[in-house]
C-alpha positions in Angstrom: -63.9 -67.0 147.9 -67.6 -66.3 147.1 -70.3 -68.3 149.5 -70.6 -71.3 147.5 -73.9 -71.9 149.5 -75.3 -68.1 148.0 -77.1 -69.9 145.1 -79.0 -72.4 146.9 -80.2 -69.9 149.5 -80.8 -67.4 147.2 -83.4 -69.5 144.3 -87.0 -68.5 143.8 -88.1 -71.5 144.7 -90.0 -71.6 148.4 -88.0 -73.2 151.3 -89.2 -75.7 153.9 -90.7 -74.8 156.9 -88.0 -74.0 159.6 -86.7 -77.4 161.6 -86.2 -77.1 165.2 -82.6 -76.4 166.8 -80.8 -77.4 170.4 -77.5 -76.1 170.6 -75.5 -78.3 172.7 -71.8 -77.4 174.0 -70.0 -81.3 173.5 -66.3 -81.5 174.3 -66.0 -77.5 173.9 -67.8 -77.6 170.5 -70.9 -75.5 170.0 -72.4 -78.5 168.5 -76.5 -77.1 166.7 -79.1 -80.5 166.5 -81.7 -80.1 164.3 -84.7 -82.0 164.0 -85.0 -83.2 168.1 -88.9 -81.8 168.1 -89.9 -83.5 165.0 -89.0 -86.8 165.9 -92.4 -89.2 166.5 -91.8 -91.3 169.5 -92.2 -94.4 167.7 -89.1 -94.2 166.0 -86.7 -96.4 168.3 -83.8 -96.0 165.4 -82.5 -92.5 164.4 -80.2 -91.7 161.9 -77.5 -88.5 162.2 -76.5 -86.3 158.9 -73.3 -84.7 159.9 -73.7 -81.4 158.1 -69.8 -79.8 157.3 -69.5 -76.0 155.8 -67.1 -74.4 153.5 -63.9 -72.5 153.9 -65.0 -69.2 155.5 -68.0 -70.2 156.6 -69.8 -71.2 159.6 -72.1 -73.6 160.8 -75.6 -72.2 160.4 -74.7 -71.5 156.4 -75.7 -75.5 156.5 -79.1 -74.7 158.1 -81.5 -74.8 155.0 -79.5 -78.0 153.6 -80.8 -79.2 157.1 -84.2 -78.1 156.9 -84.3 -79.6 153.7 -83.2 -83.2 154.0 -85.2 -83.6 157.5 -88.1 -82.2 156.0 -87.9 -84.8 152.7 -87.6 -87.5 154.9 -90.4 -87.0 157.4 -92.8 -86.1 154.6 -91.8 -89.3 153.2 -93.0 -90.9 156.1 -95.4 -88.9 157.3 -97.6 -92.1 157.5 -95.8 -94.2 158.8 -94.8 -93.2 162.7 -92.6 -96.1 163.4 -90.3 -95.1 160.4 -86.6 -94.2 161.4 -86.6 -90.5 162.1 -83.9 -88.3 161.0 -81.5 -85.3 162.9 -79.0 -83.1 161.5 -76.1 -81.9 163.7 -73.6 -78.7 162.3 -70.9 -77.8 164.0 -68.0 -74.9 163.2 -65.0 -76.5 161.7 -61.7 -75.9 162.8 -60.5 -72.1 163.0 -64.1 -70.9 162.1 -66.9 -69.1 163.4 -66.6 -69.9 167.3 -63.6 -71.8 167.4 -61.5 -69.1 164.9 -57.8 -68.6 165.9 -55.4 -67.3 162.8 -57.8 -65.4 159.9 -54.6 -66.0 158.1 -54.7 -70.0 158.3 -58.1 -70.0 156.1 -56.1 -68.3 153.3 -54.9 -68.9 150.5 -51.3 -68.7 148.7 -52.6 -65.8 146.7 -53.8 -64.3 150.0 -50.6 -64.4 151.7 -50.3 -67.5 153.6 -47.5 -69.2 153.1 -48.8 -72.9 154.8 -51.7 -73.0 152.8 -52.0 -76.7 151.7 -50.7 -77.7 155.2 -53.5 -75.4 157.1 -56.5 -76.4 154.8 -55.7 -80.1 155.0 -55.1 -80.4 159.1 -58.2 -78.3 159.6 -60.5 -80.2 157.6 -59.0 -83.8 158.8 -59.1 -82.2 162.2 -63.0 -81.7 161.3 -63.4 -85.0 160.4 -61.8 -86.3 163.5 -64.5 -83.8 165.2 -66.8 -85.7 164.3 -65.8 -89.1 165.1 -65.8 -87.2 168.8 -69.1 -85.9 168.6 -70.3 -89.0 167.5 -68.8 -90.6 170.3 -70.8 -88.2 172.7 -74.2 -86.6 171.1 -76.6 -89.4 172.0 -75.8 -88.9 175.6 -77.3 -85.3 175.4 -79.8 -85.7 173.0 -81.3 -89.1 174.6 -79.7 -89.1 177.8 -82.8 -91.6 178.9 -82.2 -93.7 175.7 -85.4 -92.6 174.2 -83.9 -93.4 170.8 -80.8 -95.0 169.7 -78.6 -93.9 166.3 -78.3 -96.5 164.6 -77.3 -94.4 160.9 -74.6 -91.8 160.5 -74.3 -90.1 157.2 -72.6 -87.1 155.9 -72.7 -84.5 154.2 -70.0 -82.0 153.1 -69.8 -78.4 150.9 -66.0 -77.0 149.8 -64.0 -77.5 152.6 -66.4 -79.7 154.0 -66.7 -82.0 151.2 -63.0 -82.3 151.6 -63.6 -83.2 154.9 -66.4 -85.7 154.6 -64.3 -87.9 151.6 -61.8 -88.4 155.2 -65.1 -89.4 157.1 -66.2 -91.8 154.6 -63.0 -93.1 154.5 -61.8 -93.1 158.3 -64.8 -93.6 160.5 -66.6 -97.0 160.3 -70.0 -95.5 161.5 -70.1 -93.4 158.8 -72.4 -95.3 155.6 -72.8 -93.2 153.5 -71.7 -89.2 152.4 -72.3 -86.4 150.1 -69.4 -84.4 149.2 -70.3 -81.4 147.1 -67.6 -79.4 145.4 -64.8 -81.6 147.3 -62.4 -83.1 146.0 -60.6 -86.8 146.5 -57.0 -86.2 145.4 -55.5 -83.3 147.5 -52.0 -83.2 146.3 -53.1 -83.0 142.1 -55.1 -80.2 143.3 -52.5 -78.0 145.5 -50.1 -78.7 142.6 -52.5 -77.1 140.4 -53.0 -74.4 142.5 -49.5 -73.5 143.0 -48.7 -73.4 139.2 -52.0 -71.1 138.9 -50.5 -68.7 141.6 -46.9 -68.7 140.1 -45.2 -69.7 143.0 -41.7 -69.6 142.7 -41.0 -73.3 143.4 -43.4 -73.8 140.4 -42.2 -70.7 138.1 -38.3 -71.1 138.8 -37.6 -74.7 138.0 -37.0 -76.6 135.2 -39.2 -77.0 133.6 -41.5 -75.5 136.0 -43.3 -77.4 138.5 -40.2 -79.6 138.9 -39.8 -78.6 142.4 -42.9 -77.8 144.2 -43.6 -81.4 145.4 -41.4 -81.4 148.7 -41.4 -77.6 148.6 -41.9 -75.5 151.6 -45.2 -74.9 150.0 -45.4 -79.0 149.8 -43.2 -80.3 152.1 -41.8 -84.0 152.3 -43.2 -84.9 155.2 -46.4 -83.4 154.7 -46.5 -85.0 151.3 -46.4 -88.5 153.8 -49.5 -87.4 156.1 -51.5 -86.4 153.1 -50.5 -90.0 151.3 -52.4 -91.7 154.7 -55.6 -89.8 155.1 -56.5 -88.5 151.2 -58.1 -90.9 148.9 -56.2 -90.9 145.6 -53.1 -90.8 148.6 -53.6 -93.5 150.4 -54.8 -95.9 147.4 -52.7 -94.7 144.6 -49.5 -95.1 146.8 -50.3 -99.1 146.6 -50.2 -98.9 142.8 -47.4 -98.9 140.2 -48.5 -95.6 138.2 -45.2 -95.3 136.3 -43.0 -93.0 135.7 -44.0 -89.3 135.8 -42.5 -85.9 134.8 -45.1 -83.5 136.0 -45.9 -83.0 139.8 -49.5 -83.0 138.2 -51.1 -87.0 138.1 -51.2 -87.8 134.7 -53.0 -90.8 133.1 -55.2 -93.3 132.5 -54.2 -94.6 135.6 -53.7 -98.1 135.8 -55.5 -100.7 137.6 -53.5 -102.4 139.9 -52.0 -105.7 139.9 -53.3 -108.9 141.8 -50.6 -108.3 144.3 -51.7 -104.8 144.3 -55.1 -106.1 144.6 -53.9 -108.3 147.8 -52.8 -104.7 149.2 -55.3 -103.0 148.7 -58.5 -104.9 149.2 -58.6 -105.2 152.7 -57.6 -101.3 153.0 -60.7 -100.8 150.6 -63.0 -103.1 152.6 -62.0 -101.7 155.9 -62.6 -98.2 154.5 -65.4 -98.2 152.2 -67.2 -101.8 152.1 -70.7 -101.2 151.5 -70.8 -97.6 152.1 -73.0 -95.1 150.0 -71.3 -91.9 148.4 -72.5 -89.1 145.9 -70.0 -87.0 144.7 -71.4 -83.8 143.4 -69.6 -80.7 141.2 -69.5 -77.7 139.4 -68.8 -78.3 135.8 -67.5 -74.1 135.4 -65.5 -74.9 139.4 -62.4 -73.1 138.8 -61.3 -73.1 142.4 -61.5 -76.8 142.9 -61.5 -77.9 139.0 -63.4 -81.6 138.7 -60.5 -82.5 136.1 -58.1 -82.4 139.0 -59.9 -84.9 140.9 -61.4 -86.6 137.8 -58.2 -89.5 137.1 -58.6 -90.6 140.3 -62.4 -90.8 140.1 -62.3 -93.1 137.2 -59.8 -95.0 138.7 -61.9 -95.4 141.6 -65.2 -96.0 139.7 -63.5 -98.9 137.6 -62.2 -100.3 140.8 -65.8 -100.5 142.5 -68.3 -101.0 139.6 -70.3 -104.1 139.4 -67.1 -105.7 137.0 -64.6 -104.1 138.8 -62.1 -105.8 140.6 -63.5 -104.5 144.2 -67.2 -105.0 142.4 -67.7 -107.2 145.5 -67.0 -104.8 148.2 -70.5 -103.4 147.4 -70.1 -99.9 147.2 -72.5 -97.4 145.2 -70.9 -94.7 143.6 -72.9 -91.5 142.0 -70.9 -88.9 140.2 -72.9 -86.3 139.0 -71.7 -82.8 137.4 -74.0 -79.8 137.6 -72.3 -78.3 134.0 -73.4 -75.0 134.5 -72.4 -74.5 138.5 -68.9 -72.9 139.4 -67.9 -73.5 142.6 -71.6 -73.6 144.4 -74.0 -75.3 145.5 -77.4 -75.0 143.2 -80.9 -75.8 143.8 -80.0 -78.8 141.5 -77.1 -80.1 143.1 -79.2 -79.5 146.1 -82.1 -81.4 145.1 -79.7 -84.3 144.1 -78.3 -84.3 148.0 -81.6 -84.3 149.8 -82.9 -87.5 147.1 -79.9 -89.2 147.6 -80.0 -89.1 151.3 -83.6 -89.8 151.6 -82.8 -92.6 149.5 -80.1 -94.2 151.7 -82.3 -93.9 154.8 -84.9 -96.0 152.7 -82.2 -98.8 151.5 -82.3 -101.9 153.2 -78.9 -102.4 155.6 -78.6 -106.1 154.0 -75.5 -106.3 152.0 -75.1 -109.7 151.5 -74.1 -110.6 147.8 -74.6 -107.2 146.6 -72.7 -105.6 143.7 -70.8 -102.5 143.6 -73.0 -99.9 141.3 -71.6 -96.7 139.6 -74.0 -94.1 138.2 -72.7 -90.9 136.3 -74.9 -87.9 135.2 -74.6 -84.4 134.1 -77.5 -82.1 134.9 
């Protein structure tokens, strides 16, 4: 897999100034803070952007995206000492960089490991869970006197790591709001998919092929049940009666669900996402993680929590913007989009009373 962070890094365009670093070792995780040095002593409330990296990477690929967003947002407010300050905290996910075990486990199928879809979905929820852990832990290094208090945790997630930060959104209440670039939401249509593109033979030698992956050793049963609790299209779509289906691969329209459905899963959808921010960002030309494979499930989703959808209540804002050029990488566009939307989250007043859900979709 290419660096999907390579076109960001690599644009003409000039880069902020460097941000500061601390690198501080929490719960055996070389944990990197960025951003400790610029914040004014005014600022009583802080808000953390959890920065997550791709498959293959390590954490300092994410330190221009860091440079960047810190830098918007204290420009923004460079008048205005008081304002909440911002830090940015990377650490190495699971079996990379510092914490690497088996080179093999970060494979693919085509690569030679057999466990793929079972390695790449425990190490990013395991990343995700990392967080909730740090979370627990960074401000007593960072302010051990209680010179500032978090009060704002955000997210922000490339490849792997925008797999992982659709589980923080979803499973950590401090989390408010995430960007996942290049992720996607429904883990199982997209392993499907990627065993019938690498001809595996419970794909290739069934009838009609495909008929057997799900349940698999590539997909086994009782990994089919973990993913259905932590994934997004899992864990909602399992409450809704989607009809029959003879392809492993989600077909659709999918339908919305029923009241009783609706009785099901409105608390889930409160509990998990109620008032919470997210911009999903992708690469029109992404053949490695395809936005049609995660794209039934995202209308699904964005009927379900528009301003006239059923959960329109539950106030969550939804952005779904497609870079139709971009493959599977981050571009100075997509960027761009990521440090506005996050500067423009840390500006939003916290008051959700009576608000609306919003969707917004673009192409750029």
């Amino acid at each position: 897999m290419t660096d999907p962070l390579k076109s960001f890094d690599d644009s003409d365009r000039p880069m902020p100034a460097a941000i500061s670093q601390k690198v501080y070792a929490i719960a055996g995780i070389s944990t990197t803070v960025f951003g400790l040095d610029e914040l004014r002593k005014e600022a009583s409330e802080v808000a953390c952007l959890w920065l997550l990296h791709p498959r293959l990477a390590t954490q300092e690929r994410m330190t221009n995206i860091a440079n960047s967003a810190i830098t918007d947002w204290n420009t923004r407010n460079q008048d205005t000492p008081s304002a909440k300050g911002l830090i940015a905290v990377s650490f190495d996910q699971r079996n990379h960089g510092t914490r690497m075990v088996d080179p093999l486990a970060n494979e693919t199928w085509r690569k030679g490991n057999h466990r793929h879809a079972q390695d790449m979905f425990s190490i990013f929820q395991g990343t995700a869970k990392d967080t909730s852990l740090l979370m627990d832990y960074l401000p007593s290094y960072t302010f051990p006197h209680g010179e500032h208090n978090i009060t704002e945790n955000l997210v922000l997630g490339v490849s792997l790591g925008g797999h992982a930060a659709w589980s923080c959104l979803l499973h950590e209440p401090r989390v408010s709001a995430g960007v996942v670039i290049i992720g996607c939401p429904d883990y199982i249509n997209l392993m499907a998919d990627r065993a019938r593109l690498s001809k595996l033979p419970s794909w290739t030698k069934s009838d009609p092929p495909g008929a057997e992956v799900l349940g698999s050793e590539a997909l086994p049963t009782s990994f089919l049940e973990t993913v259905s609790r932590y994934d997004p299209a899992g864990m909602m779509l399992k409450h809704v009666d989607c009809g029959p289906s003879t392809s492993p691969l989600r077909e659709g329209p999918l339908p919305q669900p029923s009241e009783s459905e609706q009785q099901i899963l409105r608390p889930l959808l409160t509990r998990a996402l109620g008032g919470k921010r997210i911009l999903n960002l992708s690469g029109g030309k992404d053949k490695l993680v395809p936005y049609h494979r995660g794209e039934l499930f995202l209308n699904w989703f964005k009927q379900t929590v528009s301003s006239d959808g059923w959960f329109g209540d539950g106030a969550v804002s939804f952005e779904d913007i497609i870079d139709q050029n971009a493959g599977h990488e981050v571009t100075p566009n997509m960027a761009d989009e990521a440090v506005r939307f996050i500067s423009e989250t840390l500006a939003a007043s916290p008051d959700k009373a009576g608000r609306r859900g919003s969707v917004r979709e673009s192409k750029i």
